[in-house]
C-alpha positions, 0 to 999 in steps of 0.5 A: 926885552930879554928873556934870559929863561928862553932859548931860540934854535933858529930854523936851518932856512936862512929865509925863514921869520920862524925859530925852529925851537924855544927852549923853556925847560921844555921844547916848543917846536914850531910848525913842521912840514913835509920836508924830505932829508935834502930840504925838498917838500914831499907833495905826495900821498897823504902817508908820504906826506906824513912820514916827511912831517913827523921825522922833520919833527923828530929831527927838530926835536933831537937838535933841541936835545929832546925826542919824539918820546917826551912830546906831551902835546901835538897839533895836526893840521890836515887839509882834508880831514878824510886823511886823518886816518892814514895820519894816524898809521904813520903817527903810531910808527912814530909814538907809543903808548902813553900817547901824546895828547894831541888835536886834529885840526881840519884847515881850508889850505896851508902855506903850499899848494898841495902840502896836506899836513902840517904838525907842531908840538910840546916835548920835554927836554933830555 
């Protein structure tokens, strides 16, 4: 079936079973992780870890002709949720006032051994 009313932006990742964006006249990001500019995972600190994460998604963003000012809604995926707090240093870098709507989520491990966060997000196009 086609959907004429939706744009996929594959993921860069020629291996992966995942588009990096839909397009619906909005932005549908998928699942960002720690990813260092080289396409390295960051397995650091917390705080490295989220630095990584929140620019591979305005990099995502920007690609799908949006940015980090017109997310409306973000998911955050911590593994420990003790890290919730150095998350949030790293996100007010990232976003300002009006703050996106958002959920932490607490969750047992993600795809990589010692990846702490993962994030994915709803943004505005333009």
């Amino acid at each position: 079936m086609a959907n004429h009313d939706l744009t996929f932006v594959p993921d860069l990742d020629a291996d992966s079973i995942s588009s990096d964006v839909v397009g619906f006249g909005g932005v549908l990001v998928s699942t960002q992780i720690p990813t260092r500019a080289d396409g390295s995972l960051e397995l650091g600190d917390i705080t490295l870890q989220s630095e990584c994460t929140l620019q591979a998604l305005k990099v995502a963003l920007e690609r799908a002709g949006s940015s980090m000012d017109r997310v409306m809604h973000l998911t955050i995926y911590l593994t420990d949720m003790a890290d919730r707090a150095a998350f949030n240093a790293v996100y007010q870098r990232f976003f300002a006032k009006p703050w996106p709507v958002r959920a932490a989520v607490g969750v047992a491990a993600l795809a990589v051994e010692g990846m702490r966060v993962e994030v994915t997000a709803m943004a505005a196009k333009g």
